[in-house]
N, CA, C and O atoms as a GROMACS GRO file, in nm:
protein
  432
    1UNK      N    1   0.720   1.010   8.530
    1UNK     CA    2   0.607   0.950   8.598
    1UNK      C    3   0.501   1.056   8.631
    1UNK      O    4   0.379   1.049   8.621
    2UNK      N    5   0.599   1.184   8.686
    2UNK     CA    6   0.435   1.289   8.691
    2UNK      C    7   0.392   1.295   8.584
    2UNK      O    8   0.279   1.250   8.563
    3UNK      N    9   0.460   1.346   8.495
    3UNK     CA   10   0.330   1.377   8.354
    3UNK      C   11   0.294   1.272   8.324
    3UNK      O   12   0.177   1.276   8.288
    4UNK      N   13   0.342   1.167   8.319
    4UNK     CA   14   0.239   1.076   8.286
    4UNK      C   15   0.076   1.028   8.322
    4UNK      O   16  -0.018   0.969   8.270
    5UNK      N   17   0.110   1.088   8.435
    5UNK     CA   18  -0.014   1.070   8.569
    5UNK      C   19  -0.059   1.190   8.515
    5UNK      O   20  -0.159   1.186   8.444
    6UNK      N   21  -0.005   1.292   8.535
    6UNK     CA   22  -0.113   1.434   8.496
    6UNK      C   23  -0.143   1.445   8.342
    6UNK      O   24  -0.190   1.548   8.294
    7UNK      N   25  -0.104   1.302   8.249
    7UNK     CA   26  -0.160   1.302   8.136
    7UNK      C   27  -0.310   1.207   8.154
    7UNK      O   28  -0.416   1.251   8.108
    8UNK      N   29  -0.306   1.123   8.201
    8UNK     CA   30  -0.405   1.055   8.284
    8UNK      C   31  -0.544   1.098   8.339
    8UNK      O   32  -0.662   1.065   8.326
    9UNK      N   33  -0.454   1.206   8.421
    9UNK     CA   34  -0.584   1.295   8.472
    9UNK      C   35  -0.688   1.404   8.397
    9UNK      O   36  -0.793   1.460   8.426
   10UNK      N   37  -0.585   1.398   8.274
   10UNK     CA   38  -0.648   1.545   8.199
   10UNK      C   39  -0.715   1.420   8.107
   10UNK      O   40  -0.837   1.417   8.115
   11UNK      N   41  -0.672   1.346   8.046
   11UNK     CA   42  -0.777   1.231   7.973
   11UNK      C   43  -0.875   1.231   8.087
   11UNK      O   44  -0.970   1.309   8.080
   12UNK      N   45  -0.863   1.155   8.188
   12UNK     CA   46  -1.015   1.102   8.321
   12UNK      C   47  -1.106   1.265   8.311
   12UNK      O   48  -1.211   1.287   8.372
   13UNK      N   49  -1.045   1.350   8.234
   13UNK     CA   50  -1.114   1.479   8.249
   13UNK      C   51  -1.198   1.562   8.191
   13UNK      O   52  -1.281   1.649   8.218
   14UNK      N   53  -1.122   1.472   8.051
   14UNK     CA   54  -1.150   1.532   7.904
   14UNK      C   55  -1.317   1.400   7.860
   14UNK      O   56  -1.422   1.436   7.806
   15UNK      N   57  -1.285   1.275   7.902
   15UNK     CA   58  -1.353   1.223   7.888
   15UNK      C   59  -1.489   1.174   7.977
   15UNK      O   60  -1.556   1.072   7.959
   16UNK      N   61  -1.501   1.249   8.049
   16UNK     CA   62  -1.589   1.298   8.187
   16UNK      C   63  -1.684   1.398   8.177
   16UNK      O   64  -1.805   1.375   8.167
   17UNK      N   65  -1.615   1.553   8.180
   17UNK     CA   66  -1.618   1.661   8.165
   17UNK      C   67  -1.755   1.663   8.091
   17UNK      O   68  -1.867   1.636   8.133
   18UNK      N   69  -1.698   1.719   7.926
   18UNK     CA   70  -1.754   1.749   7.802
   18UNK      C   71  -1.897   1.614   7.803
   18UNK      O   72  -1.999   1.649   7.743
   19UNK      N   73  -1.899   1.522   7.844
   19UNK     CA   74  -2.012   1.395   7.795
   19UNK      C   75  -2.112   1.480   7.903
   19UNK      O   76  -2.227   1.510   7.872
   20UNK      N   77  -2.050   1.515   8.039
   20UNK     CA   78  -2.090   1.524   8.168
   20UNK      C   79  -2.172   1.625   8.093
   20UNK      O   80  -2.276   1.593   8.036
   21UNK      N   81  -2.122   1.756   8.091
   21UNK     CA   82  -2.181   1.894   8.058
   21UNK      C   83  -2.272   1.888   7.971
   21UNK      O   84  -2.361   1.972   7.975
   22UNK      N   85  -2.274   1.744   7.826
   22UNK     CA   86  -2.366   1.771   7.740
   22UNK      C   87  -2.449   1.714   7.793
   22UNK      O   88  -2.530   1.804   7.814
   23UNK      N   89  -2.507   1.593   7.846
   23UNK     CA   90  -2.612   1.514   7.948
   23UNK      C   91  -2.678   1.642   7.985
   23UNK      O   92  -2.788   1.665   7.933
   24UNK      N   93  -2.607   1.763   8.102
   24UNK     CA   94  -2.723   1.858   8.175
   24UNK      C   95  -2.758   1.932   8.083
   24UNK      O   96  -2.881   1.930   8.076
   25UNK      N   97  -2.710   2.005   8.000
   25UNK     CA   98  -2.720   2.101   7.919
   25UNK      C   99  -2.849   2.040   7.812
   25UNK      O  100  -2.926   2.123   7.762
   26UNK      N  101  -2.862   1.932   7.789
   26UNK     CA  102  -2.977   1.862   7.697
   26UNK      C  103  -3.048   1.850   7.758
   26UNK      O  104  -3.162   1.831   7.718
   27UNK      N  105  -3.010   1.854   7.924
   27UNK     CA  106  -3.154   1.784   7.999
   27UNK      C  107  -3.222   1.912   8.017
   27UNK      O  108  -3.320   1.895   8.089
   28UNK      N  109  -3.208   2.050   7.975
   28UNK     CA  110  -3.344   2.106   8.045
   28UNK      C  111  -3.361   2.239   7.902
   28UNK      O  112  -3.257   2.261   7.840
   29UNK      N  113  -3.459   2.299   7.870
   29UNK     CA  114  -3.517   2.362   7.796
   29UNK      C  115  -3.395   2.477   7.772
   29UNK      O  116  -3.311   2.502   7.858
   30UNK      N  117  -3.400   2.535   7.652
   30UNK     CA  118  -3.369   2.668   7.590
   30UNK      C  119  -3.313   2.767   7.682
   30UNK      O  120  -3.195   2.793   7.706
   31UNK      N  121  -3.438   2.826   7.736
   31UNK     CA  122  -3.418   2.916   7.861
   31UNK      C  123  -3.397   2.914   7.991
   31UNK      O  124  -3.418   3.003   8.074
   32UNK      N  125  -3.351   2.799   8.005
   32UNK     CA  126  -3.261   2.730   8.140
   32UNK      C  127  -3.118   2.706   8.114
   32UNK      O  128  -3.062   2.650   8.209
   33UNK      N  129  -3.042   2.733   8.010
   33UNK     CA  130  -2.937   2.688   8.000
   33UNK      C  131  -2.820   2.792   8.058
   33UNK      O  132  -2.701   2.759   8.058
   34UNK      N  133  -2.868   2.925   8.110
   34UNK     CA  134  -2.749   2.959   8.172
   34UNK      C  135  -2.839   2.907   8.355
   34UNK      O  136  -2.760   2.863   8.438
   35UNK      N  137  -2.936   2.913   8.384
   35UNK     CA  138  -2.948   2.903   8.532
   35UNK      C  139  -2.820   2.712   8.509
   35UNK      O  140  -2.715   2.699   8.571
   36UNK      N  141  -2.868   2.617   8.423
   36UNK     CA  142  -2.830   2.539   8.457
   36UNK      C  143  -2.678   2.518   8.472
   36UNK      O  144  -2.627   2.431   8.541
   37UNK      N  145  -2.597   2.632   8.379
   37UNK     CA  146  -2.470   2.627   8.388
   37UNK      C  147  -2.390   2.708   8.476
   37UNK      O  148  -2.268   2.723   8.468
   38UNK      N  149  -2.496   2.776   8.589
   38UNK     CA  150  -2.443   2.791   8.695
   38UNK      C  151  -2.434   2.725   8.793
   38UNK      O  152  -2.342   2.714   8.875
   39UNK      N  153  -2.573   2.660   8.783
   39UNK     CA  154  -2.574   2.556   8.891
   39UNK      C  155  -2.474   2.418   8.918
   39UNK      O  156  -2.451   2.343   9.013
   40UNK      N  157  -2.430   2.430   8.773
   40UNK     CA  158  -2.295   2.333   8.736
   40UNK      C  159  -2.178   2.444   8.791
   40UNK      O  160  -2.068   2.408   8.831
   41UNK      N  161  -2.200   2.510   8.788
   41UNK     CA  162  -2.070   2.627   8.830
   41UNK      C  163  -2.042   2.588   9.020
   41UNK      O  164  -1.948   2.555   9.091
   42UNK      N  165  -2.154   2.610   9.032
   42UNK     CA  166  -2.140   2.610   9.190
   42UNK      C  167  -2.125   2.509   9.265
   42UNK      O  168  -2.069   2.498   9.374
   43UNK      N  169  -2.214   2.384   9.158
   43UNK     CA  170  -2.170   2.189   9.246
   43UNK      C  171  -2.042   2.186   9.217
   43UNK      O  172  -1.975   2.092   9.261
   44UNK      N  173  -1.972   2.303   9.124
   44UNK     CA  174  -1.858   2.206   9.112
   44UNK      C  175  -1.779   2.288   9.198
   44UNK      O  176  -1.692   2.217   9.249
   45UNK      N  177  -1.767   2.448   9.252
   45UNK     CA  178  -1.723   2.530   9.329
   45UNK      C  179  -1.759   2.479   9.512
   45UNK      O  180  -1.697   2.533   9.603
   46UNK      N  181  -1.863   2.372   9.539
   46UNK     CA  182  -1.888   2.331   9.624
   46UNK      C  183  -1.822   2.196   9.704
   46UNK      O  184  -1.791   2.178   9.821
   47UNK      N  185  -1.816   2.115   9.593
   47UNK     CA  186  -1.720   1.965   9.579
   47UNK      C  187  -1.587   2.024   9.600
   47UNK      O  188  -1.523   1.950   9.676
   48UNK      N  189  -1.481   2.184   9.544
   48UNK     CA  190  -1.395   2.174   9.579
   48UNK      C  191  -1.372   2.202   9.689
   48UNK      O  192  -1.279   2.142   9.744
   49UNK      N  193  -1.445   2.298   9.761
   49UNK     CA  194  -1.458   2.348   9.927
   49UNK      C  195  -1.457   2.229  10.022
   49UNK      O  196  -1.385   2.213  10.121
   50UNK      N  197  -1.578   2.127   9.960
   50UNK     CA  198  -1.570   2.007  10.032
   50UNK      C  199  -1.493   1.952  10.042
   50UNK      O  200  -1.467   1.940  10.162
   51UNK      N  201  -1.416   1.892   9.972
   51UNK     CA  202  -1.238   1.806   9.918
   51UNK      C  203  -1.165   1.861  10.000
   51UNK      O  204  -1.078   1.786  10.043
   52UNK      N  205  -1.165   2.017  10.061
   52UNK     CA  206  -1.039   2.109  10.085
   52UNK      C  207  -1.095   2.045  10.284
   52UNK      O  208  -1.044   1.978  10.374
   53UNK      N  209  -1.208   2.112  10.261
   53UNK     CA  210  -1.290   2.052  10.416
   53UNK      C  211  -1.200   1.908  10.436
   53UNK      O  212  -1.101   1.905  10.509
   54UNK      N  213  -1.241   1.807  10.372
   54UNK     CA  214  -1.213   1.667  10.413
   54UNK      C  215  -1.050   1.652  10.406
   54UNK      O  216  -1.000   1.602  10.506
   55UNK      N  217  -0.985   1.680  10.328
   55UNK     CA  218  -0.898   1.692  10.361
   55UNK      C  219  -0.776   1.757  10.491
   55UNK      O  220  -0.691   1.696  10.556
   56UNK      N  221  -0.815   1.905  10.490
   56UNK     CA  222  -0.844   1.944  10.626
   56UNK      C  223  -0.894   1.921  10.749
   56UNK      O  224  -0.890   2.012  10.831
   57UNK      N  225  -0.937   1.826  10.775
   57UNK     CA  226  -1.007   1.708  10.845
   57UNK      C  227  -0.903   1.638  10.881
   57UNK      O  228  -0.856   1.651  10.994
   58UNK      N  229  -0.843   1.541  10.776
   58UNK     CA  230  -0.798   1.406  10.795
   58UNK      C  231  -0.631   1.468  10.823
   58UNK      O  232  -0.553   1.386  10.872
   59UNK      N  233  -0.576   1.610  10.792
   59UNK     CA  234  -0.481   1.646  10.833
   59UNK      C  235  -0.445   1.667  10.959
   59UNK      O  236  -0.342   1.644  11.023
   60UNK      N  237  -0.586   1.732  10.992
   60UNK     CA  238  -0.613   1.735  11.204
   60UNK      C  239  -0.594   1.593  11.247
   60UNK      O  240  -0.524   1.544  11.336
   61UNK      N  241  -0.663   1.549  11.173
   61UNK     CA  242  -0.706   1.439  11.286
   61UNK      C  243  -0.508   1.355  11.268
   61UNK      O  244  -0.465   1.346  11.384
   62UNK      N  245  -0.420   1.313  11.187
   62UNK     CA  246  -0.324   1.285  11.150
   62UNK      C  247  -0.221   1.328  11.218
   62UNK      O  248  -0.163   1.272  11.311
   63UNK      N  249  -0.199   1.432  11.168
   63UNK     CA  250  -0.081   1.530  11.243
   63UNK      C  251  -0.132   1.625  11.368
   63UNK      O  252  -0.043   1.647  11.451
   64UNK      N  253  -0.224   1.669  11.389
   64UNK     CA  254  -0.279   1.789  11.456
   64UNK      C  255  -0.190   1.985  11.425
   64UNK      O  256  -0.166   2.065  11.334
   65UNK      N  257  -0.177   1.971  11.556
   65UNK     CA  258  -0.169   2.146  11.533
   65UNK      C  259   0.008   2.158  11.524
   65UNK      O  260   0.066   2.238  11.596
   66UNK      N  261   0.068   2.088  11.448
   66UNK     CA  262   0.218   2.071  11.436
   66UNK      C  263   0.295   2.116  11.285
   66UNK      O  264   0.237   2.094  11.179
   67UNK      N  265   0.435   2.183  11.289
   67UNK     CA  266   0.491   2.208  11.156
   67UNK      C  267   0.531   2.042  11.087
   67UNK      O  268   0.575   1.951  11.157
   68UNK      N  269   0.502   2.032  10.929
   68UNK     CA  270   0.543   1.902  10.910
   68UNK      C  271   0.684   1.909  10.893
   68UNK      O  272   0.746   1.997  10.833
   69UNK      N  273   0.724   1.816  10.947
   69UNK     CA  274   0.912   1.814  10.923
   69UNK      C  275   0.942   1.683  10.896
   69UNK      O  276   0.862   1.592  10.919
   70UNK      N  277   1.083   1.659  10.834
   70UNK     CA  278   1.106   1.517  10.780
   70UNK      C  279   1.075   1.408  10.870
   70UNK      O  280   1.069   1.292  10.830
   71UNK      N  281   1.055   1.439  10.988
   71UNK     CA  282   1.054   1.291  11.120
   71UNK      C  283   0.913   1.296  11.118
   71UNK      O  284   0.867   1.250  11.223
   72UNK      N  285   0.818   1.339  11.031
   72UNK     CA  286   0.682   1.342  11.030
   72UNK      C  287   0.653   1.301  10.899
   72UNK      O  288   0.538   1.332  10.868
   73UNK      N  289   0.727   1.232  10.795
   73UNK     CA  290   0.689   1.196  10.661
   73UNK      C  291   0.609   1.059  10.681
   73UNK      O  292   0.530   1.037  10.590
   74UNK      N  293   0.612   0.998  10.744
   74UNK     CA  294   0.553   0.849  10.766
   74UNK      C  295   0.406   0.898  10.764
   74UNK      O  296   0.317   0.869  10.683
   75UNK      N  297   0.400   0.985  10.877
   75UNK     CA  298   0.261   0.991  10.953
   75UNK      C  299   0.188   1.092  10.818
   75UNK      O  300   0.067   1.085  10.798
   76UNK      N  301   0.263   1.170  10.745
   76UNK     CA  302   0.186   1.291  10.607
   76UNK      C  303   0.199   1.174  10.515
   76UNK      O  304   0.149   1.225  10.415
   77UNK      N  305   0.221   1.092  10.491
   77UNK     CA  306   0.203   0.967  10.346
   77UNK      C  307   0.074   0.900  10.452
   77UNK      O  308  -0.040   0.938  10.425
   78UNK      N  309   0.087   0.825  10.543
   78UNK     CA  310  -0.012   0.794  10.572
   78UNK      C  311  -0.166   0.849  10.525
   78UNK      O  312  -0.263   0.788  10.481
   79UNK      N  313  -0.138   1.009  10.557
   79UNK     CA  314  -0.244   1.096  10.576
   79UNK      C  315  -0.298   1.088  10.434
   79UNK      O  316  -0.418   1.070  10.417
   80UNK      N  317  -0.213   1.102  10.332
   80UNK     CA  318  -0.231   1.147  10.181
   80UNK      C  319  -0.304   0.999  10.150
   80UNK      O  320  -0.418   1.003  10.103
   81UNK      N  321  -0.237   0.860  10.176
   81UNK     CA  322  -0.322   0.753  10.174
   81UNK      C  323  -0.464   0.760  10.216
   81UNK      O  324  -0.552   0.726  10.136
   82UNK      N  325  -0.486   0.792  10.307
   82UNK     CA  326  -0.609   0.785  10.409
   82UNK      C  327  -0.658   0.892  10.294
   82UNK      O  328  -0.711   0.813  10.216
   83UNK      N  329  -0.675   1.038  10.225
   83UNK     CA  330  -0.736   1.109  10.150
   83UNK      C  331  -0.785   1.036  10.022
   83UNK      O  332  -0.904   1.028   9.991
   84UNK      N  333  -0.684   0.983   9.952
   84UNK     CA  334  -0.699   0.928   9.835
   84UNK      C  335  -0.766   0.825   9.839
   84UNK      O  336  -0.844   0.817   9.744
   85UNK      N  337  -0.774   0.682   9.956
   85UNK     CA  338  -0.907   0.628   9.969
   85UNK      C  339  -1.056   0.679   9.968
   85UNK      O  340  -1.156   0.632   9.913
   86UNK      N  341  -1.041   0.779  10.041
   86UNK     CA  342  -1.135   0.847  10.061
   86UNK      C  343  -1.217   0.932   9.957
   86UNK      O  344  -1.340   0.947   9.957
   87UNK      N  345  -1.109   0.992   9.853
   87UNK     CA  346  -1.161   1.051   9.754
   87UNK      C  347  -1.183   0.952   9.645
   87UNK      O  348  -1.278   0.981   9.572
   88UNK      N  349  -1.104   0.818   9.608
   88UNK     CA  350  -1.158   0.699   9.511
   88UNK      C  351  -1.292   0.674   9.558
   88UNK      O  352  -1.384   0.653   9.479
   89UNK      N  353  -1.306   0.674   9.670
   89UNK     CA  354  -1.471   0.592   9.713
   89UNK      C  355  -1.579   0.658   9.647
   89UNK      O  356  -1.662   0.605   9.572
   90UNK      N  357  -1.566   0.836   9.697
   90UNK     CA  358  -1.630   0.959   9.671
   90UNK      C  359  -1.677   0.912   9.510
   90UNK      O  360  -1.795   0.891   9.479
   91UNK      N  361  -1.576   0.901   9.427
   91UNK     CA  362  -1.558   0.891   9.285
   91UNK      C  363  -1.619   0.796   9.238
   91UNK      O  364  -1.681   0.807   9.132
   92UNK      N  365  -1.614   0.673   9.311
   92UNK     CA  366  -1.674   0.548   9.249
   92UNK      C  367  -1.828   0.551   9.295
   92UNK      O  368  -1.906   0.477   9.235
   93UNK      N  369  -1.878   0.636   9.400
   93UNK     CA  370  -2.038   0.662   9.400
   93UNK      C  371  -2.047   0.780   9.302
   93UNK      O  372  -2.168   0.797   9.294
   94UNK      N  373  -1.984   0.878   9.219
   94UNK     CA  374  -1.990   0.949   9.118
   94UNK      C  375  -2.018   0.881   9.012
   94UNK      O  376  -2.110   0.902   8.933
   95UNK      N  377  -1.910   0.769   9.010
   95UNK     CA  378  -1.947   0.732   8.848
   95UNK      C  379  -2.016   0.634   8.871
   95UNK      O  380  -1.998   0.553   8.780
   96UNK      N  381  -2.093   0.594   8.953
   96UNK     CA  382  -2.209   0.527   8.944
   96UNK      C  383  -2.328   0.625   8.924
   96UNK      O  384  -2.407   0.623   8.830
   97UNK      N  385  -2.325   0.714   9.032
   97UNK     CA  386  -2.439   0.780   8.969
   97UNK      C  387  -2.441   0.889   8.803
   97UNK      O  388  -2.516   0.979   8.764
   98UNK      N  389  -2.334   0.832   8.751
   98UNK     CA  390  -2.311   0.928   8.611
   98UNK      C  391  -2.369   0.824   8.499
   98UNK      O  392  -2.422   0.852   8.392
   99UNK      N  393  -2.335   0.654   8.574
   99UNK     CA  394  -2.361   0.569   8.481
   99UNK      C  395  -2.526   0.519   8.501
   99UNK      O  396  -2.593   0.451   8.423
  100UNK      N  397  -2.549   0.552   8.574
  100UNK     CA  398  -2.701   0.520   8.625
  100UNK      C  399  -2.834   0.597   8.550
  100UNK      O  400  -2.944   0.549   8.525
  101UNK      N  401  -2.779   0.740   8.521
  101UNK     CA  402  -2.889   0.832   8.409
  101UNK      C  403  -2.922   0.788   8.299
  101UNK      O  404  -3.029   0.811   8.242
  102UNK      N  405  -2.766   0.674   8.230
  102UNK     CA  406  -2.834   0.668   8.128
  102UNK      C  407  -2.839   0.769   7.986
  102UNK      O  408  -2.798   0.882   8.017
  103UNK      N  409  -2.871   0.762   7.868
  103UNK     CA  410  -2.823   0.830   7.785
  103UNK      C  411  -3.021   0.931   7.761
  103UNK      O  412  -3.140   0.903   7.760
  104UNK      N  413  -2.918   1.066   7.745
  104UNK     CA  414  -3.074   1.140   7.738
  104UNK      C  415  -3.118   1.197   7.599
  104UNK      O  416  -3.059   1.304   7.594
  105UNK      N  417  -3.173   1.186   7.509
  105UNK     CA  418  -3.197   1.223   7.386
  105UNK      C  419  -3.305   1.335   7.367
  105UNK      O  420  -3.414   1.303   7.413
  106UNK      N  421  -3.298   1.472   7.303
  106UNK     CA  422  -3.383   1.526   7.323
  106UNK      C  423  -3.376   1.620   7.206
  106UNK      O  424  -3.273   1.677   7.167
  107UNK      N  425  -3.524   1.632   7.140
  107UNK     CA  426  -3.523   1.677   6.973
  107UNK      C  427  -3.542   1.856   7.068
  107UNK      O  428  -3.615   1.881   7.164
  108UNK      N  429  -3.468   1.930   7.010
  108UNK     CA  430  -3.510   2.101   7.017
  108UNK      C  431  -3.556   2.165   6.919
  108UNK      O  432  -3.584   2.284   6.931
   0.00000   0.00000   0.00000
């Protein structure tokens, strides 16, 4: 069942990713293509800080300042629920705004 799921994820990744990267990379001139593939470097170095933030968040607010131990598994599944809503939502205003650009065509 894990790999199956982490086969899943690397498809949701593979087919994301690469479409994702060619969209910006077409969208801007010759001599923008490394500023732009940093700037892809860093939204995406930023989203993970954020994820780690929100998550870190919803662990305080859940458990607080405590070691997790087995008489605390209810309340850490809870918590992991409460993330993963949280990060589907995140995702589904992503791929709206991924599906919203539209396809960009551009002669070089």
């Amino acid at each position: 069942l894990i790999i199956l799921n982490l086969v899943l994820v690397g498809f949701g990744f593979a087919f994301f990713s690469s479409p994702n990267m060619n969209a910006i990379m077409t969208s801007v001139e010759k001599s923008f293509y490394g500023l732009a593939s940093g700037v892809v470097g860093v939204m995406r170095l930023l989203g993970q800080m954020f994820s780690m933030g929100i998550t870190s968040v919803l662990f305080a607010m859940y458990l607080g300042p405590v070691s997790i131990t087995p008489e605390l598994n209810p309340v850490f599944l809870k918590c992991f629920q409460s993330a993963f809503i949280v990060f589907g939502c995140l995702c589904s205003v992503g791929i709206l705004a991924s599906l919203s650009r539209g396809s960009i065509i551009r002669n070089q």
